[in-house]
N, C-alpha and C positions, 0 to 999 in steps of 0.2 A: 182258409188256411193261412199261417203267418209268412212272413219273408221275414229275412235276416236285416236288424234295424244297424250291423256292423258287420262289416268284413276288412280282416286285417288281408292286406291284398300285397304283399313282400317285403324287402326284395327276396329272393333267393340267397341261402347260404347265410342271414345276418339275424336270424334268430326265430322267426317264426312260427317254427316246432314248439322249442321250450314256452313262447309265450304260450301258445295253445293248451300246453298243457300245464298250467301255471293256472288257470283259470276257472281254480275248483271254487265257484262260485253259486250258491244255492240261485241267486236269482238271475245267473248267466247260462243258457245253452249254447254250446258249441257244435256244431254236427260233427260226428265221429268220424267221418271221412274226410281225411285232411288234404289238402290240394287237389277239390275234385277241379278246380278250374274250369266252371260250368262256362263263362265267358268268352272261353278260348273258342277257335274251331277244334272239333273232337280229332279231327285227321292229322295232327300234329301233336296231340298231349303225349299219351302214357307207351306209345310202342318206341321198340328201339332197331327199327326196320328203315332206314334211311329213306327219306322221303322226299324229290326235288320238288321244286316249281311253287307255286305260291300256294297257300290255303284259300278255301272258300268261304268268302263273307256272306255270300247266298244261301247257302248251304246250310251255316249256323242257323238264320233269319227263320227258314221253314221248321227247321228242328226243334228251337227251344222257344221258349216263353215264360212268363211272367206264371201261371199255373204249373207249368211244368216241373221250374224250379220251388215254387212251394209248395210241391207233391214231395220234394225231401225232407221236407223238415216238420213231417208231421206229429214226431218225436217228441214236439217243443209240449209241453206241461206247466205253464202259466210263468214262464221263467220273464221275466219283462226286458232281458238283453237278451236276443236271437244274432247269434253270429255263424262264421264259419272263417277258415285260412284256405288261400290258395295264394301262394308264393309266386304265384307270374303275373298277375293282375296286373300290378305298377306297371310294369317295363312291356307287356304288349297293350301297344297304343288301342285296337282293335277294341278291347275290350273294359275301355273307358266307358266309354258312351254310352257300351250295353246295362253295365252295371248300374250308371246313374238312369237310363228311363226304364230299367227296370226295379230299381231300389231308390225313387225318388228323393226319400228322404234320410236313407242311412248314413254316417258316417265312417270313415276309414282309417283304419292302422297301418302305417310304411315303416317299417323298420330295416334301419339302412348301417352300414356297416364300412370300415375302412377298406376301401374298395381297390385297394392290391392284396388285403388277405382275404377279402369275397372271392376274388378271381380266381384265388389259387385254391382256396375250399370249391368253390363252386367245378371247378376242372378235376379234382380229386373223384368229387362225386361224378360227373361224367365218366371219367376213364371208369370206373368200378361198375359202370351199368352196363359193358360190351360192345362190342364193333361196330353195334350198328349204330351208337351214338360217338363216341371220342374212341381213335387209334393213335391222334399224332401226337409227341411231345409235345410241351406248354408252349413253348416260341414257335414251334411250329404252326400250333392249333390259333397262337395270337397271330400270325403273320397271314392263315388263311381266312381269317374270323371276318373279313368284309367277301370275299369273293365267296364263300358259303353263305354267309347269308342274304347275298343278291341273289341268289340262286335258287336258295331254300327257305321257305319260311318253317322248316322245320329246324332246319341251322340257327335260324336268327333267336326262334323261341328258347333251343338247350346249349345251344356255342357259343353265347355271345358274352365270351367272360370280363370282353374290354367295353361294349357299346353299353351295357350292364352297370357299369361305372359311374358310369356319364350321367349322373342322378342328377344332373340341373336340366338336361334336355327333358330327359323324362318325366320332373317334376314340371314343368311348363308347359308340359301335354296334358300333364295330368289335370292342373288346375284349370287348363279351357274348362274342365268339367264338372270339376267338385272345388265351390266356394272352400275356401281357406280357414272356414271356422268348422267346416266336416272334416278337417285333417287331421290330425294325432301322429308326429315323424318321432321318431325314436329311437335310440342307435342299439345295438349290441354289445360297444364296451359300458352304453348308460346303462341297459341289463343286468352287465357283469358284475358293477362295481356298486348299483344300487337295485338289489332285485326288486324289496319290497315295498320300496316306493317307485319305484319303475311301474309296478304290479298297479298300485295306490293308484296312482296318475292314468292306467288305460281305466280302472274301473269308474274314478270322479269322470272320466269321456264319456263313457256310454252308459252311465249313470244309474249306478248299483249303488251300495253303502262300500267304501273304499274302507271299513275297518275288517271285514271276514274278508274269507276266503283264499287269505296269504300265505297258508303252509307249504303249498307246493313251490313258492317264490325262491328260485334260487337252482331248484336243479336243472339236470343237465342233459340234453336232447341232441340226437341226431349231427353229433361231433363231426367234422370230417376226418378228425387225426384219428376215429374207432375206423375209419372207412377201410378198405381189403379193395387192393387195384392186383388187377393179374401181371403176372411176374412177365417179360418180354417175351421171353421163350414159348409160354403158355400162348399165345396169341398165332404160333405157327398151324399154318392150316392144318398139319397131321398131326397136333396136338390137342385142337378144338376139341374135335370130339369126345376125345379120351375125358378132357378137364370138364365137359358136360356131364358125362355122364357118372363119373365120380361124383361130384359134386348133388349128382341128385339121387344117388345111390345113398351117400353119406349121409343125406338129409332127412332123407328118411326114417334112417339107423337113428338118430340123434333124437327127432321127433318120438320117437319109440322110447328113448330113455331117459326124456328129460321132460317134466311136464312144467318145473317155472321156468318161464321166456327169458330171466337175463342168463342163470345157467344154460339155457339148450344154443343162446347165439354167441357164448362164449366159447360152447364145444364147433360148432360152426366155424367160429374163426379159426380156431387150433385142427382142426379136420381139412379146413382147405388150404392148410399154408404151403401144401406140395406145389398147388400150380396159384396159389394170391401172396400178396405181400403187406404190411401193415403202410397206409400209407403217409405214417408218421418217418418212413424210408425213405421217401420220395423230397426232396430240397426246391426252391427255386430259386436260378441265381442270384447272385449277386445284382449283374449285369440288369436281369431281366426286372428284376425288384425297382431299380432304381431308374429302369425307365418308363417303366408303369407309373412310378410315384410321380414322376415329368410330367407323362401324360395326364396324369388324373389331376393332380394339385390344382389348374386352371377353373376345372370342372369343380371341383371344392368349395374353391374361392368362388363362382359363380352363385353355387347353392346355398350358401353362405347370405350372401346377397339378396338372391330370392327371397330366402323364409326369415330374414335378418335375425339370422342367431349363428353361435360356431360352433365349428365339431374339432376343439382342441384334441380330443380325445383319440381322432384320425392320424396317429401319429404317423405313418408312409408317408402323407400328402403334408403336414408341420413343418417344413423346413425354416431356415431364416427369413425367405419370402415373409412368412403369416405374420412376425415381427408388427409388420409395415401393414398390413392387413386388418390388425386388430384393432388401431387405433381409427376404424373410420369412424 
């Protein structure tokens, strides 16, 4: 059975989705299940049941393997690039090491993004997943983001929208373990402002013909401004229930009279706006912007360093600093 000879492995919130599906490529498989995060521990991925204490690295050890995981992809039909996305890969350390002795020889896609509008994408989509992931305001949730995730390795894997940032620590983890020439780092305003040579450049990587396959190059996935965060009120306990059960009563309704998928999550959005909100509503401050940018720009300039290239395109972290910066 084959394994996957690519896996683009994050960050979260910097592009990910759209690259995945960008990648209508005859001689490229992707597995249709996007962020299964096989690497992870399973007891911290996809519930939104708050979960303290650490995860089990033992745990994972007895459960998965090298067969296991190529029991997914038995889909693949002679395509000669096997990949798949999971967007936590990069940033949980854990799941470095697994990936390379279990996928010796593949190469990886990190797509990384200016990392004070990650942060605030990235918390957009928590607050819209329920209580049992994000309740608190954004400074809030930044001010408790280290005592959660000492705590929780379930915290650290979906709360961690400032440690997230910090792409030079985590790029130095990363490369203990995957040689510098299996890398492929890519940004999401390089996406935006070049799709189809963005597209061009992952395919000459993992080494398809980089002239087909470019139609889908350019559109547009898993936004966080389409994102629906519940309105404050709705979060009262004698509300809860009300806005569940709406919401799946409604859904139902909708699934009954809408059989194409962008019409039926259109009517979706406009059906729940009693108890959600768009959360192109939702601002971060001023304040809070600009001291994220403080904190990050270091971290920039570090990465910068590292993979000796810029990311001028990071405008949050740009200030006059990078002036002085550019000319090493």
């Amino acid at each position: 059975m084959p394994l996957p000879n690519f896996v683009i492995v994050g960050e979260r919130k910097s592009g990910t989705t759209a690259l995945c599906h960008w990648m209508a490529h005859p001689d490229v498989y992707m597995h249709p299940r996007e962020d299964m995060n096989y690497f992870i521990e399973d007891e911290i991925l996809v519930t939104t049941t708050w979960r303290d204490g650490p995860a089990d690295p033992q745990r994972w050890e007895r459960t998965h393997s090298a067969e296991q995981y190529a029991s997914l992809f038995t889909e693949v039909d002679g395509q000669r690039a096997i990949g798949e996305k999971s967007a936590d890969l990069f940033f949980w350390r854990p799941a470095h090491e697994r990936m390379v002795r279990l996928l010796p020889e593949a190469t990886f896609i990190v797509l990384l993004r200016d990392p004070v509008k990650r942060a605030w994408s990235h918390y957009l989509d928590e607050l819209a997943k329920g209580d049992g992931r994000e309740t608190l305001p954004f400074d809030d949730a930044l001010a408790a983001e280290s005592d959660r995730s000492a705590r929780s390795a379930y915290a650290r894997l979906h709360l961690s929208y400032r440690a997230r940032g910090y792409y030079d620590a985590v790029m130095r983890d990363f490369l203990v373990h995957v040689p510098r020439e299996r890398l492929l780092v890519l940004t999401l305003e390089q996406m935006g402002a070049a799709p189809r040579e963005t597209l061009q450049t992952v395919y000459r990587f993992i080494g398809v013909d980089a002239n087909i396959g470019l139609d889908l190059a350019g559109t547009r996935h898993n936004e966080a401004g389409d994102t629906n965060v519940p309105r404050r009120w709705a979060r009262w306990p004698v509300v809860r229930p009300i806005a569940g059960a709406y919401h799946h009563a409604s859904a139902k309704v909708i699934e009954r009279l809408f059989s194409d998928p962008s019409r039926r999550q259109r009517a979706k959005n406009a059906a729940y706006l009693p108890f959600l909100q768009s959360g192109k509503r939702l601002k971060m401050s001023a304040e809070t912007r600009a001291e994220l940018a403080r904190d990050f720009t270091p971290h920039v300039r570090a990465l910068e360093d590292l993979l000796d290239r810029e990311f001028p395109e990071w405008t949050s972290t740009a200030p006059a600093a990078n002036a002085g910066h550019a000319a090493r």
